[in-house]
N, CA, C and O of each residue as an XYZ file, in Angstrom:
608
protein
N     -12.567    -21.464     -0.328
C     -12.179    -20.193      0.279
C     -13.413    -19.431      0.736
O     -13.369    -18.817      1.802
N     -14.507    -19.436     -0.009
C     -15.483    -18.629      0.520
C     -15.823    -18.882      1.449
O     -15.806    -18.016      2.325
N     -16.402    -20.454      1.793
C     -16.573    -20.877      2.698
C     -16.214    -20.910      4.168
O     -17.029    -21.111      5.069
N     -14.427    -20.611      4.385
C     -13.739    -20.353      5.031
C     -14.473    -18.389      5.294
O     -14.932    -17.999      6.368
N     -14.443    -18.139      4.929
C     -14.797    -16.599      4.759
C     -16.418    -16.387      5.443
O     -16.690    -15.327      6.007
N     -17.193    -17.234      5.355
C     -18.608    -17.490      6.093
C     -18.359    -17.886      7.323
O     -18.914    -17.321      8.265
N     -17.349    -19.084      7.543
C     -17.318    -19.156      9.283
C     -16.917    -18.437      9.715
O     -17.233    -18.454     10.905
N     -16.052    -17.339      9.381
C     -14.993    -16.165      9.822
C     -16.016    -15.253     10.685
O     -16.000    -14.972     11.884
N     -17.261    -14.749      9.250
C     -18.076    -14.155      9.375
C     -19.153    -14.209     10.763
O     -19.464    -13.251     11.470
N     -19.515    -15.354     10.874
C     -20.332    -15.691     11.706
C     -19.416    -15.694     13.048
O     -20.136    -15.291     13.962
N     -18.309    -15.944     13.455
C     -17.494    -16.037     14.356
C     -17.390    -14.592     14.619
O     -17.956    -14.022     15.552
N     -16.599    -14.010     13.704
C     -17.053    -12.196     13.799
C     -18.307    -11.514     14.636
O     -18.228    -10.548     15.396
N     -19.497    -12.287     14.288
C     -20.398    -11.780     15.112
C     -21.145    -11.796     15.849
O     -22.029    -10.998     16.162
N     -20.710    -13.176     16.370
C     -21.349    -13.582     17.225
C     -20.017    -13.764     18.516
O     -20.283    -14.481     19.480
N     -18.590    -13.060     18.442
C     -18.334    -13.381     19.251
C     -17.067    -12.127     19.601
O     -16.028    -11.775     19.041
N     -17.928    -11.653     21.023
C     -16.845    -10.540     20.898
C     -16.978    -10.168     22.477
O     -17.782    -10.798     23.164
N     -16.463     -9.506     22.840
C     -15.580     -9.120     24.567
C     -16.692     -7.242     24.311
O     -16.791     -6.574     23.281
N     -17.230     -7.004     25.534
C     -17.735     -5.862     25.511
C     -17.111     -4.973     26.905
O     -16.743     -5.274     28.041
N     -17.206     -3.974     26.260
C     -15.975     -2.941     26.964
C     -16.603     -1.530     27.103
O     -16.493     -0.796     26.120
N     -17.136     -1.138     28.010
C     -17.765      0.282     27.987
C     -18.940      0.229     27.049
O     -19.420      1.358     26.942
N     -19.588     -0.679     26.322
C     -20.597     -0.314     25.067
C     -19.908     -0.253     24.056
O     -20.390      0.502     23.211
N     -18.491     -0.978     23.633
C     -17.975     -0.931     22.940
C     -17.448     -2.687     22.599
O     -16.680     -3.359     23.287
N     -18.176     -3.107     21.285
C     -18.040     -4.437     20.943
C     -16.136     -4.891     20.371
O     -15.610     -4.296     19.430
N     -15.552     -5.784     21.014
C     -14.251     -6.236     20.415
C     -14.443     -7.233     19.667
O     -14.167     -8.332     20.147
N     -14.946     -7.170     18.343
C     -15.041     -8.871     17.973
C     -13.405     -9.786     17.668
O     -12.238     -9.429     17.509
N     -14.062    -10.972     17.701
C     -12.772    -11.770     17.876
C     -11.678    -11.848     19.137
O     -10.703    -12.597     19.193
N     -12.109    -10.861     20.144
C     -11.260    -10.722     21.419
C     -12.003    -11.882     22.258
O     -12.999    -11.722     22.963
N     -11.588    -12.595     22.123
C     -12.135    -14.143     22.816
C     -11.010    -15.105     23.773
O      -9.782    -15.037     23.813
N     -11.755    -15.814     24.349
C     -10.787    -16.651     25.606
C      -9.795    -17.313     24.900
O      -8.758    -17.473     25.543
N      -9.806    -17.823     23.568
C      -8.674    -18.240     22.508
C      -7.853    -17.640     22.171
O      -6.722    -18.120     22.230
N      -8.095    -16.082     21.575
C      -7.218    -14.931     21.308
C      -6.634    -14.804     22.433
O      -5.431    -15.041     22.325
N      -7.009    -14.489     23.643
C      -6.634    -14.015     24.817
C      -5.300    -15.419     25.060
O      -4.115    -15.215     24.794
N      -5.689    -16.422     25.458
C      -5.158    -17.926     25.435
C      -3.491    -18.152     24.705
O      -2.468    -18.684     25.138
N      -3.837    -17.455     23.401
C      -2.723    -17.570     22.390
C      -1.714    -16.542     22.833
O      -0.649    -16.819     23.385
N      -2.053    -15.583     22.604
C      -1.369    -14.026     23.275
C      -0.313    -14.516     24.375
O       0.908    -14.410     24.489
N      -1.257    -15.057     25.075
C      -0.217    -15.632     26.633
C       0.485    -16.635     26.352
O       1.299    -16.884     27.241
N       0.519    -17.415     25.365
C       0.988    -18.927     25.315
C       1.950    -17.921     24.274
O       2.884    -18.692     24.493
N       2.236    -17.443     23.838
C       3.677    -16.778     22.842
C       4.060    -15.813     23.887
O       5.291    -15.818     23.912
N       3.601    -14.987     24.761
C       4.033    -14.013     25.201
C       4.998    -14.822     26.661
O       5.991    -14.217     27.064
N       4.683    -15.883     27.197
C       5.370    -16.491     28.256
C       4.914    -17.962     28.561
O       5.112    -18.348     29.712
N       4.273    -18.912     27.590
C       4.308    -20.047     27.812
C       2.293    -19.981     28.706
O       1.491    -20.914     28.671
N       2.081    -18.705     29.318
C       1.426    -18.581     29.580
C       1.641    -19.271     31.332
O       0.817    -20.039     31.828
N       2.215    -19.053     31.660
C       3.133    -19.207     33.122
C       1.718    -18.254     34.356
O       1.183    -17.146     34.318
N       1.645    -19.185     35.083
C       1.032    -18.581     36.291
C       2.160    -18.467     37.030
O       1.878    -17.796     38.023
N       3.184    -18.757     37.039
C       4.504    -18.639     37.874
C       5.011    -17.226     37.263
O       5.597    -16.579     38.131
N       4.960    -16.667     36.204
C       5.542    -15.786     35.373
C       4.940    -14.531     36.491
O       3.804    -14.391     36.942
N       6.105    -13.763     36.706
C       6.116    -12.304     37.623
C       6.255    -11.549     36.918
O       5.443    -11.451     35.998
N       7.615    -10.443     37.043
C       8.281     -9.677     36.545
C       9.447     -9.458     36.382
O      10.267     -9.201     37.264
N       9.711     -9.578     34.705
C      11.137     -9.771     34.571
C      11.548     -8.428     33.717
O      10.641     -8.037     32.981
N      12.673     -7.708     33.690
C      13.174     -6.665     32.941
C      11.933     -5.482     32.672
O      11.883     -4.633     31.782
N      10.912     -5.775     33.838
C       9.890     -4.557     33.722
C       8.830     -4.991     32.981
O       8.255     -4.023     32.483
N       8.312     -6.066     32.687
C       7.434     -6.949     32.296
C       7.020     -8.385     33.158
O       7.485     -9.358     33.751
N       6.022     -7.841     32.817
C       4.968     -8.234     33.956
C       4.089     -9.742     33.632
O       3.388     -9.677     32.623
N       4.069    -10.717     34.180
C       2.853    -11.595     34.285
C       3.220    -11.759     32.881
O       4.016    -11.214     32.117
N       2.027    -13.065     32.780
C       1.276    -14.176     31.963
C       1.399    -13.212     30.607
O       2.330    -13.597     29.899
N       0.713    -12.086     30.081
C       1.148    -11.711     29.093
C       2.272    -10.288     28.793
O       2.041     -9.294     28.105
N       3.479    -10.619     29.556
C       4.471     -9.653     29.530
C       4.414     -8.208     29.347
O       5.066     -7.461     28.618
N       3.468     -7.992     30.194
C       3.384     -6.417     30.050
C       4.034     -4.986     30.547
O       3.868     -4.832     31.757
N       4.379     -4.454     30.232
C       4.944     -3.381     30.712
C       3.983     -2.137     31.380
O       2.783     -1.888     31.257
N       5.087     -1.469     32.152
C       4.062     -0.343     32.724
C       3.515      0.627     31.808
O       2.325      0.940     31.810
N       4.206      1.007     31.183
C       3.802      2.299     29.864
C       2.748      1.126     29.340
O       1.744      1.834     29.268
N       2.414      0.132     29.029
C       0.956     -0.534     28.484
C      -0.001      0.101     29.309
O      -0.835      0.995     29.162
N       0.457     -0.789     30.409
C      -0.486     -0.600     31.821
C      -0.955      0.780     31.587
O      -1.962      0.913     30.891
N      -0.340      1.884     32.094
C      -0.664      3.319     32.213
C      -1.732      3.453     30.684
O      -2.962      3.407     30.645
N      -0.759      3.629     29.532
C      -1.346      3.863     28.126
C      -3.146      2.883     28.188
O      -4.152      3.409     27.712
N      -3.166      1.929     28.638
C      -4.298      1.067     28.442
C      -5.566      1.867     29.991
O      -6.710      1.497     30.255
N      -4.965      2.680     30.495
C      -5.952      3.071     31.532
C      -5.804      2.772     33.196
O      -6.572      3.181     34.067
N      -4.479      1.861     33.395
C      -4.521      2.037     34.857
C      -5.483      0.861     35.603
O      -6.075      0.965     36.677
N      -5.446     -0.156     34.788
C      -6.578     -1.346     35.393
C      -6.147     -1.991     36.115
O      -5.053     -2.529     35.942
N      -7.065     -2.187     37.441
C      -5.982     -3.227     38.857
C      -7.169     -3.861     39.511
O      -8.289     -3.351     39.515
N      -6.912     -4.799     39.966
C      -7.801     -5.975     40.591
C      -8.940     -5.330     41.916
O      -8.555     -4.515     42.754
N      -9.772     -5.658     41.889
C     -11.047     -5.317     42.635
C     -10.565     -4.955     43.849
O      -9.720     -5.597     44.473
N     -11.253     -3.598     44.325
C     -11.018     -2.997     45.245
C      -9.371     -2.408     45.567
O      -8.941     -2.219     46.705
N      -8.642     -2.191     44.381
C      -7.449     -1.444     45.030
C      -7.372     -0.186     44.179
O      -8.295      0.361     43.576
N      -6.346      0.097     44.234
C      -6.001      2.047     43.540
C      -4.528      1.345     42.775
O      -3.545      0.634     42.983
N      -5.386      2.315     41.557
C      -3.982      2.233     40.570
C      -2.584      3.374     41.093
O      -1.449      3.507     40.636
N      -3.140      3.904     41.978
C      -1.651      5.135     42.561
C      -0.924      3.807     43.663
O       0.227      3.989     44.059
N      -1.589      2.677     44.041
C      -1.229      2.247     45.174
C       0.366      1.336     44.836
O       0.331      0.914     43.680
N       1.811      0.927     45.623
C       2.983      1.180     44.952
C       2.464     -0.283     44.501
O       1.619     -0.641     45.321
N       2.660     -1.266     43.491
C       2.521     -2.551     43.563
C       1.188     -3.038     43.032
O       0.824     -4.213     43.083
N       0.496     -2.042     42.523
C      -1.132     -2.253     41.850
C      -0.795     -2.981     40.854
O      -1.091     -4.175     40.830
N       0.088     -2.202     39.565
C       0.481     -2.262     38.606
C       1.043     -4.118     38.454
O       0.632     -4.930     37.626
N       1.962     -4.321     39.432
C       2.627     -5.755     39.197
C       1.267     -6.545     39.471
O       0.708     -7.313     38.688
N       0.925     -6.243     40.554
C      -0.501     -7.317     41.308
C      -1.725     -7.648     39.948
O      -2.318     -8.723     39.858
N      -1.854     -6.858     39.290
C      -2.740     -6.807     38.039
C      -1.941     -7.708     37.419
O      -2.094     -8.928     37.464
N      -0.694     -6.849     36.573
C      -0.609     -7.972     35.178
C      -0.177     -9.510     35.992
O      -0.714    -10.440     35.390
N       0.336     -9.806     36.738
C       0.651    -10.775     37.159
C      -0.630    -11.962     37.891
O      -0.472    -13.084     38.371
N      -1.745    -11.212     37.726
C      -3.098    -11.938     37.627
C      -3.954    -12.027     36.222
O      -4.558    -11.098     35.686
N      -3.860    -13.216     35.826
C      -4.270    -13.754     34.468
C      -5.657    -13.145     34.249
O      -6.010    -12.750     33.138
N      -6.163    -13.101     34.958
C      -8.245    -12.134     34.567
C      -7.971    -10.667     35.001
O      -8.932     -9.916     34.833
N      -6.777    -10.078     35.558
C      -7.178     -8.515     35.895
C      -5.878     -8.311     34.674
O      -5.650     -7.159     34.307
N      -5.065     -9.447     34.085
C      -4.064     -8.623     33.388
C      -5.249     -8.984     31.793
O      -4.818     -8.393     30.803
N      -6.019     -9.475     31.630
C      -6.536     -9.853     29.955
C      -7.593     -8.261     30.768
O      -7.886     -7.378     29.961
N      -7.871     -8.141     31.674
C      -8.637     -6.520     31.399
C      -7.198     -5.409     30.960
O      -7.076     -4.654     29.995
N      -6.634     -5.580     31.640
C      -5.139     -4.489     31.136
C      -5.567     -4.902     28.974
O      -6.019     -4.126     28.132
N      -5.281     -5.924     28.872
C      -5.182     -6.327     27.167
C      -6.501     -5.339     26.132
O      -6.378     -4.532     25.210
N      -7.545     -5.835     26.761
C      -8.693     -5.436     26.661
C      -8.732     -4.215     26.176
O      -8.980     -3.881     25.018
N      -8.347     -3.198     27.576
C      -8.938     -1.739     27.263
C      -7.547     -1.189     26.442
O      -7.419      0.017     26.230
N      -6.642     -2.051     26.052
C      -5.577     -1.623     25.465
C      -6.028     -1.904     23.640
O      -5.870     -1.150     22.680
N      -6.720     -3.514     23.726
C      -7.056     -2.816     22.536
C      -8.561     -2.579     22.169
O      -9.027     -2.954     21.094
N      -9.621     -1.640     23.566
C     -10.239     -0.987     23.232
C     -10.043      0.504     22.423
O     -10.743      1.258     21.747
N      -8.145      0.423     23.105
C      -8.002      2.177     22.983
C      -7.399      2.011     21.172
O      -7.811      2.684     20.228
N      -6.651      1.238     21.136
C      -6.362      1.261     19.580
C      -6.487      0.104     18.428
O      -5.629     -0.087     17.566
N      -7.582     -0.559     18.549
C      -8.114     -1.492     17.882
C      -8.343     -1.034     16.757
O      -9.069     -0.047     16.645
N      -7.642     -1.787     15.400
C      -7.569     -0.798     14.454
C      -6.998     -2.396     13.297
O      -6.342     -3.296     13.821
N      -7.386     -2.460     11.800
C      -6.953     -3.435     10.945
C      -5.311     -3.155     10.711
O      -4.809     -2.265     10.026
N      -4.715     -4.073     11.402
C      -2.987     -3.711     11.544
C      -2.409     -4.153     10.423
O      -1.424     -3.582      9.954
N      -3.133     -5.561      9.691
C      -2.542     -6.283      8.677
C      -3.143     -5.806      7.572
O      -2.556     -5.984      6.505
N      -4.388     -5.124      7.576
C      -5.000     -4.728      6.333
C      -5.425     -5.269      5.251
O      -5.206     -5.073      4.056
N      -6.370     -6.321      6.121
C      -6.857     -7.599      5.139
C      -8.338     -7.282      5.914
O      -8.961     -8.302      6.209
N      -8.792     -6.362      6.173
C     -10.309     -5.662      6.046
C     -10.968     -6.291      7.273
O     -12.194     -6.201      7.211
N     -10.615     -6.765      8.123
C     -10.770     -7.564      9.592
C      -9.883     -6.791     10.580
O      -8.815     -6.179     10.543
N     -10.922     -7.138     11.571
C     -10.358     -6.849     12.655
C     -10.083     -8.353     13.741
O     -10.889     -8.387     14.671
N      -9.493     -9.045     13.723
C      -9.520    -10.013     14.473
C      -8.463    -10.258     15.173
O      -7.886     -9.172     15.220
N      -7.769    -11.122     15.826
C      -7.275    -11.998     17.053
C      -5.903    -11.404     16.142
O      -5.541    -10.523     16.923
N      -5.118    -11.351     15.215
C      -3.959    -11.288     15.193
C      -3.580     -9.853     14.717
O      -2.488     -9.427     14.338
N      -4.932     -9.145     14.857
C      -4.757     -7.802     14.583
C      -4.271     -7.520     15.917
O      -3.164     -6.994     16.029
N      -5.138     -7.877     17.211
C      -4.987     -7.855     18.651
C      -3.610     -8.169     18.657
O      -2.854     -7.297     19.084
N      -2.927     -9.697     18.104
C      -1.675     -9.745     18.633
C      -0.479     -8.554     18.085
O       0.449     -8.028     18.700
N      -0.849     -8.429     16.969
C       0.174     -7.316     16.271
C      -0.136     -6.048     16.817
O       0.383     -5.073     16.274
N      -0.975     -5.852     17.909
C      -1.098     -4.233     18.660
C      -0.397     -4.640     19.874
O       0.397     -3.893     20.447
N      -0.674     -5.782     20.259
C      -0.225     -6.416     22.099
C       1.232     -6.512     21.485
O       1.905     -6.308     22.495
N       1.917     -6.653     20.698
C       3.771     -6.683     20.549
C       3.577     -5.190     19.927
O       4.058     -4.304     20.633
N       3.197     -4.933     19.194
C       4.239     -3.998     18.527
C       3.724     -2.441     19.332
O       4.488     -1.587     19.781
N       2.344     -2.411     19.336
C       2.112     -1.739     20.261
C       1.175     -0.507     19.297
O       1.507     -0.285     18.133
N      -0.025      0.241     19.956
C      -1.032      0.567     18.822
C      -0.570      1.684     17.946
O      -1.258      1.879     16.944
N       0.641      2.583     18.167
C       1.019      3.491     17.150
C       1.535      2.552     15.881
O       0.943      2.663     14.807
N       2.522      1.729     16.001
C       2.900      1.195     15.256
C       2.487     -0.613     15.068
O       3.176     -1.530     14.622
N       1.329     -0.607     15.521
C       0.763     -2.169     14.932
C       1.048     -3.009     13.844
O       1.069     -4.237     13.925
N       1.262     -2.370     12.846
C       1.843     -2.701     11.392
C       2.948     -3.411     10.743
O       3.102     -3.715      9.560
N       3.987     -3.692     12.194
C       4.916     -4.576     11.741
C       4.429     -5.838     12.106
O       3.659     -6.064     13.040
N       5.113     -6.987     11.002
C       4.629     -8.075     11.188
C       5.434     -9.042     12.494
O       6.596     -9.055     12.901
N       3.996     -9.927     12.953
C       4.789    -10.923     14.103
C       6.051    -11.614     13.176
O       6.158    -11.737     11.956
N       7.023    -12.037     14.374
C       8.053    -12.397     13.682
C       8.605    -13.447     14.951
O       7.990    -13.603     16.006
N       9.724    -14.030     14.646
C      10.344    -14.586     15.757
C       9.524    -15.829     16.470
O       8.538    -16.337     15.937
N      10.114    -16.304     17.886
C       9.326    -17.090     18.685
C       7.865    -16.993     18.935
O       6.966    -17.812     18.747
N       7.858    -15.725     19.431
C       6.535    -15.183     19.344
C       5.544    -15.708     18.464
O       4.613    -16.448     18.782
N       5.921    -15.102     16.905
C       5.363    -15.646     15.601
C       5.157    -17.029     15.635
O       4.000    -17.275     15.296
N       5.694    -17.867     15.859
C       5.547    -19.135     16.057
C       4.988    -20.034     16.715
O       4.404    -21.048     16.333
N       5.305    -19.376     18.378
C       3.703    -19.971     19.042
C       2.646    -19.318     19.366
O       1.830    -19.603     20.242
N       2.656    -18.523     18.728
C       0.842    -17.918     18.620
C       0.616    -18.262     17.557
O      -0.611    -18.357     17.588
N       1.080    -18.672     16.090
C       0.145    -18.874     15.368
C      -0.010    -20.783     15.477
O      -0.994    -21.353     15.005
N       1.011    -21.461     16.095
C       0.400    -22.619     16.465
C      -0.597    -22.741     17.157
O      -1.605    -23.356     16.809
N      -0.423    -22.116     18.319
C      -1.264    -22.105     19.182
C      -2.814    -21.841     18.705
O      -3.687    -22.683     18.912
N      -3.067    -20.617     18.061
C      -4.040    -20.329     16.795
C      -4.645    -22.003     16.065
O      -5.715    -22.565     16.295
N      -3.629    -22.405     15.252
C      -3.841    -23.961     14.795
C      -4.360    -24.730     15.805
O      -5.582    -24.868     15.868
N      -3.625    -25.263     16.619
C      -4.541    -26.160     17.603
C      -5.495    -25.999     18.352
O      -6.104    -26.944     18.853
N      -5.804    -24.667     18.567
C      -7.209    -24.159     19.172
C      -8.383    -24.145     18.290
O      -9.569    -24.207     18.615
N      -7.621    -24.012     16.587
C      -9.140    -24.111     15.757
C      -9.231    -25.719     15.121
O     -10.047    -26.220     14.347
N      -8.357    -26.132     15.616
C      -8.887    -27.692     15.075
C      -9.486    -28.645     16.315
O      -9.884    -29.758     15.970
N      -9.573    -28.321     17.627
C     -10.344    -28.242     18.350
C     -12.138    -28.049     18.002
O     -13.061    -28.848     18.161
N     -12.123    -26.799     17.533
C     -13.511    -26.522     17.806
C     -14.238    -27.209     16.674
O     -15.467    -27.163     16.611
């Protein structure tokens, strides 16, 4: 167990997404990877369905709440910013990003901040982060989780 607890460590700090001068550790192309692979299979075909958006099913109240982030050179007032973003896999993981720049916070309360703290803010959402993944969801993100770390 400790041992397990040293690679954690070192992974912790040596690997993190920077955001304004503000370090995300554990917000990595894997975390990011998993998120999408439970949230829609991770579908480049994936649009907008029931007001959710793209590759990682986002909604507009995210969008807005996370800051209004839209692909190079357009305006977040412009009608169609909003879909054009999440429905692009690198301008929608910036939507993820500054979402959980804004409330990145230990959701499970096991003294880390890592990748499934991220997923339990990206579903449940950062007021209430604290409920646990559950469902389909629960299931292929934390596989997905598994086969990405027996990989490395």
């Amino acid at each position: 167990m400790a041992h397990f607890c040293i690679i954690s460590l070192s992974v912790l700090l040596f690997t993190f997404v920077t955001v304004n001068g503000i370090f995300l550790s554990n917000l990595n192309a894997t975390c990011f990877r998993c998120i999408c692979e439970a949230s829609t299979g991770c579908s480049t075909l994936t649009t907008c369905r029931q007001s959710y958006c793209g590759p990682f099913s986002i909604s507009r109240a995210y969008w807005m709440d996370a800051g209004r982030t839209v692909l190079p050179n357009d305006e977040p007032t412009r009608w169609g910013a909003f879909e054009d973003c999440a429905n692009d896999y690198g301008c929608a993981t910036g939507i993820v990003t500054q979402y959980m720049e804004k409330y990145g916070t230990d959701c499970n309360g096991d003294g880390l901040v890592d990748c499934v703290d991220y997923t339990m803010l990206h579903v449940n959402g950062g007021p209430r982060c604290h409920g646990a993944l559950g469902g389909t969801f629960a299931t292929r993100f934390y596989q997905c989780m598994r086969q990405r770390k027996l990989r490395s």
